[in-house]
OpenMM code with the backbone's topology and positions (N, CA, C; nanometers):
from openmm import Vec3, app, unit

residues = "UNK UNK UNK UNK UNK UNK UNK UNK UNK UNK UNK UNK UNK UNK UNK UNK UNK UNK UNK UNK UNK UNK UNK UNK UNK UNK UNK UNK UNK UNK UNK UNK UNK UNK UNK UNK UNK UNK UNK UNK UNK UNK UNK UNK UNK UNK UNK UNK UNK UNK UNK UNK UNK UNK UNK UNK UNK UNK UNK UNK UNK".split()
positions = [
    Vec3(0.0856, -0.1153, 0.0000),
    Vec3(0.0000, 0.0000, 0.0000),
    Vec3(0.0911, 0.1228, 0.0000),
    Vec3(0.0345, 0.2387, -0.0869),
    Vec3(0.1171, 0.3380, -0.0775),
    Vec3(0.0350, 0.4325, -0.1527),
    Vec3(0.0634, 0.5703, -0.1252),
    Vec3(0.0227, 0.6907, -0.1731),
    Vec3(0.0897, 0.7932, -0.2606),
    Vec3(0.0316, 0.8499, -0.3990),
    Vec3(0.1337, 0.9803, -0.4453),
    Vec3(0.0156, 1.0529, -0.4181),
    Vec3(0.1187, 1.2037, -0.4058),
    Vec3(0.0546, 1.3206, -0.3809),
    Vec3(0.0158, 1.3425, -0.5063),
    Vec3(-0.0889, 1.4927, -0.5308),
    Vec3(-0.1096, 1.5245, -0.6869),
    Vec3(0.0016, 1.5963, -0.7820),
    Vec3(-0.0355, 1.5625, -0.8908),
    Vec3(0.0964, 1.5837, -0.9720),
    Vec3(0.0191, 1.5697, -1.1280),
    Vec3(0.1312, 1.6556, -1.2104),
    Vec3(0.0926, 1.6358, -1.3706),
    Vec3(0.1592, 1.5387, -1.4321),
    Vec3(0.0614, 1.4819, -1.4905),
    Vec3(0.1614, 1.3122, -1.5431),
    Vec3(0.1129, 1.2939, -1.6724),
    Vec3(0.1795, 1.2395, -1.7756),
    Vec3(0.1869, 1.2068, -1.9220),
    Vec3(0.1088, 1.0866, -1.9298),
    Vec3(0.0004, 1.1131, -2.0022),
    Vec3(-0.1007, 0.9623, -1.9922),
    Vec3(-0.1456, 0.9151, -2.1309),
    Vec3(-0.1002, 0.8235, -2.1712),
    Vec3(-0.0902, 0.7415, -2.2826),
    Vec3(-0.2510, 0.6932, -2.2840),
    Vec3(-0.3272, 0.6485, -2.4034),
    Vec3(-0.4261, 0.5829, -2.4416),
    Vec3(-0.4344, 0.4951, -2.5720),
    Vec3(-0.4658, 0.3922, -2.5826),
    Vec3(-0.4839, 0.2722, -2.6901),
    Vec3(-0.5502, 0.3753, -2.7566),
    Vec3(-0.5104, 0.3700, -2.9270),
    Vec3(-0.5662, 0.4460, -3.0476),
    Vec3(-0.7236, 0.4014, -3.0493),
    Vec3(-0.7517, 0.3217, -3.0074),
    Vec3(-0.9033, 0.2263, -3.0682),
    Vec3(-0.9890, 0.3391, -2.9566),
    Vec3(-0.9267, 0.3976, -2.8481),
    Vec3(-1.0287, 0.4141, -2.7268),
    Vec3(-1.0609, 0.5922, -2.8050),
    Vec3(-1.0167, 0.6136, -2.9108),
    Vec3(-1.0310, 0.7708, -2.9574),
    Vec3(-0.9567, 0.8880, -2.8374),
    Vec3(-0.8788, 0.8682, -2.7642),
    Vec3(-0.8743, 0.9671, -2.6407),
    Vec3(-0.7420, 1.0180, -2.7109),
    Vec3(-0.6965, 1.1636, -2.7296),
    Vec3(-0.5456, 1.1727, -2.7171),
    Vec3(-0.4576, 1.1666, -2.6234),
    Vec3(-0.3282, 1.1245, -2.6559),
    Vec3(-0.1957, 1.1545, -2.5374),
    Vec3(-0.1972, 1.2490, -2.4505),
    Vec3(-0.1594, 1.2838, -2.3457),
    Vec3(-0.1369, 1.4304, -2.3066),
    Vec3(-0.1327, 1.4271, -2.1591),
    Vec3(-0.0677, 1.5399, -2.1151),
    Vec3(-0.0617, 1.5676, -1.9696),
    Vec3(-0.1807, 1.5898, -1.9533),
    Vec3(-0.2031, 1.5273, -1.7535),
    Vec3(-0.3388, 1.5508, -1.7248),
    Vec3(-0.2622, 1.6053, -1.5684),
    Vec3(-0.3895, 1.6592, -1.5106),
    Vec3(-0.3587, 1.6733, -1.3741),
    Vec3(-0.3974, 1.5436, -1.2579),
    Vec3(-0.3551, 1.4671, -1.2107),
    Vec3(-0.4058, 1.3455, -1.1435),
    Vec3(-0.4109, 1.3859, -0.9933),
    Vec3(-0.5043, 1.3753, -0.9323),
    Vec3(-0.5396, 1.3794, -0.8081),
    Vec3(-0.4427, 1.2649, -0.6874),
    Vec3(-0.4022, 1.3358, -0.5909),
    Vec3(-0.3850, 1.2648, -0.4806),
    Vec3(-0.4240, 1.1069, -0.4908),
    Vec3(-0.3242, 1.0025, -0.4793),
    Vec3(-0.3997, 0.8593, -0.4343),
    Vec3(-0.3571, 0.7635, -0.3744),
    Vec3(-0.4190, 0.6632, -0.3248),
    Vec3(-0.3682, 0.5655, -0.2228),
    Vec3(-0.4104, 0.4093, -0.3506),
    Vec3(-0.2677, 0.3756, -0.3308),
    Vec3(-0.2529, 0.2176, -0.4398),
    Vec3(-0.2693, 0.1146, -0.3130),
    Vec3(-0.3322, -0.0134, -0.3278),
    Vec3(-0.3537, -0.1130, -0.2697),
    Vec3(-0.3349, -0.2464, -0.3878),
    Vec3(-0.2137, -0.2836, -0.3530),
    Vec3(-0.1744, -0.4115, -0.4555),
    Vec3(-0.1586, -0.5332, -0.3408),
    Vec3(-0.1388, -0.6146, -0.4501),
    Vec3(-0.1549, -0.7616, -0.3952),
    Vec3(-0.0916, -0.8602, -0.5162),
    Vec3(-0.0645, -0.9725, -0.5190),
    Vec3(-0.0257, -1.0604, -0.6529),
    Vec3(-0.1128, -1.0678, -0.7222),
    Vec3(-0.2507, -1.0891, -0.6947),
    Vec3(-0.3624, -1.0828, -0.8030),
    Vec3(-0.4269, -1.0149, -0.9163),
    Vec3(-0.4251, -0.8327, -0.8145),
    Vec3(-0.4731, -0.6920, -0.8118),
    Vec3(-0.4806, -0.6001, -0.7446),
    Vec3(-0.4934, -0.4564, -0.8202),
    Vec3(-0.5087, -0.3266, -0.7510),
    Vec3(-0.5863, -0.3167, -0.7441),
    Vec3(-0.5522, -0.1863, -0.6339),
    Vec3(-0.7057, -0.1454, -0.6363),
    Vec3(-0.6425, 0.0258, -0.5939),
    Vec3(-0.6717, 0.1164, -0.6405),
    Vec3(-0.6544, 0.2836, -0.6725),
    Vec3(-0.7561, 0.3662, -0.5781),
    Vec3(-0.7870, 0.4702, -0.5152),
    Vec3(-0.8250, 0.5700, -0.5109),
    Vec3(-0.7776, 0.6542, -0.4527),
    Vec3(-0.8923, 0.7674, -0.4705),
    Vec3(-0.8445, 0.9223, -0.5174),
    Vec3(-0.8477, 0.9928, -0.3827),
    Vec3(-0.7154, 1.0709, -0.3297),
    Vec3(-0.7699, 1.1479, -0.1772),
    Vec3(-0.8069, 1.3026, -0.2264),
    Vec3(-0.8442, 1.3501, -0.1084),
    Vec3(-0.8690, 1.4667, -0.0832),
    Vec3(-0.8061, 1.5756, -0.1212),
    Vec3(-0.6648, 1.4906, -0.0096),
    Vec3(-0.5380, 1.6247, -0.0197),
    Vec3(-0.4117, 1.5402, -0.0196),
    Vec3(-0.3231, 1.6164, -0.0089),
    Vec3(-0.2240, 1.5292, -0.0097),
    Vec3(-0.1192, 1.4701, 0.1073),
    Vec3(-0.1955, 1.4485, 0.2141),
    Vec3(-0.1806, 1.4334, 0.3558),
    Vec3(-0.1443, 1.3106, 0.3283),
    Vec3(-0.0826, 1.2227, 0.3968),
    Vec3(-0.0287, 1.1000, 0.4117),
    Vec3(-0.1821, 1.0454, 0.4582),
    Vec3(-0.2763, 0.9403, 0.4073),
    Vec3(-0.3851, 0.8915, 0.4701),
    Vec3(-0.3668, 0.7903, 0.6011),
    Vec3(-0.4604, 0.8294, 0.6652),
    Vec3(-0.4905, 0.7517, 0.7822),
    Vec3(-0.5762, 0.6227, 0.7712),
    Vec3(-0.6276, 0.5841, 0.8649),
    Vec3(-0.7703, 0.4629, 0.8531),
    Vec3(-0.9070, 0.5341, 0.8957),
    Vec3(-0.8545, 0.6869, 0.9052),
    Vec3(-0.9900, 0.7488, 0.9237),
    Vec3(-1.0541, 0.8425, 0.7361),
    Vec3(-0.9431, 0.7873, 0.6789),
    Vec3(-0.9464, 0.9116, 0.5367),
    Vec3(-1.0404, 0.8259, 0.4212),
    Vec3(-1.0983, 0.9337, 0.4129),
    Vec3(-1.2243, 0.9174, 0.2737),
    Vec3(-1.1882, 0.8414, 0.1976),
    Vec3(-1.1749, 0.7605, 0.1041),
    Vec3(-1.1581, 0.7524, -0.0283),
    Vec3(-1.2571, 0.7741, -0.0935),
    Vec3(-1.1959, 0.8249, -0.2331),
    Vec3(-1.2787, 0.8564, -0.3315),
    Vec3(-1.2472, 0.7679, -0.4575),
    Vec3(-1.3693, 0.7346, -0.5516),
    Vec3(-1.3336, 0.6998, -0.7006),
    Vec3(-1.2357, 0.7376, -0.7544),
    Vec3(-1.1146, 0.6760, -0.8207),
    Vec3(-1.0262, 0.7251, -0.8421),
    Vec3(-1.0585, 0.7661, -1.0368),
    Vec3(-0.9988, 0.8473, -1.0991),
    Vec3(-1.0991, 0.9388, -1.2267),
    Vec3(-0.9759, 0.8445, -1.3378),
    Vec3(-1.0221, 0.6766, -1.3399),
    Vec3(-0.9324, 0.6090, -1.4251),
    Vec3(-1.0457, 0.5177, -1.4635),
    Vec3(-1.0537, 0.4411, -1.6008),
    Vec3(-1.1713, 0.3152, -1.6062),
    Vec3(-1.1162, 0.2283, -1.5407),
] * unit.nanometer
topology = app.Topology()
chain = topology.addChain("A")
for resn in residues:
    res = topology.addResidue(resn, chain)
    for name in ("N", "CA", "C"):
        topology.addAtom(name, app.Element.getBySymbol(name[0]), res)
């Protein structure tokens, strides 16, 4: 488990999905991996999260 703060990041998309390349602004988030799968969401701010902190939908399919 681990968190990045927000930041502008270069985000690639498969040609078929119609989206262009391009910097986006990505929100605050907390990663939860495992050998199987992730799992992503989106914080608030960019506070180190607790077990008391919101998560939110993180803005990825």
């Amino acid at each position: 488990m681990w968190f990045t703060k927000a930041q502008r990041r270069e985000l690639y998309f498969t040609q078929k999905l119609g989206i262009p390349n391009g910097t986006a602004s990505v929100p605050p988030m907390l990663w939860v991996a495992d050998r199987q799968s992730i799992s992503i969401f989106a914080l608030r701010t960019n506070r180190r999260p607790t077990k008391d902190t919101k998560l939110y939908y993180a803005p990825f399919l």
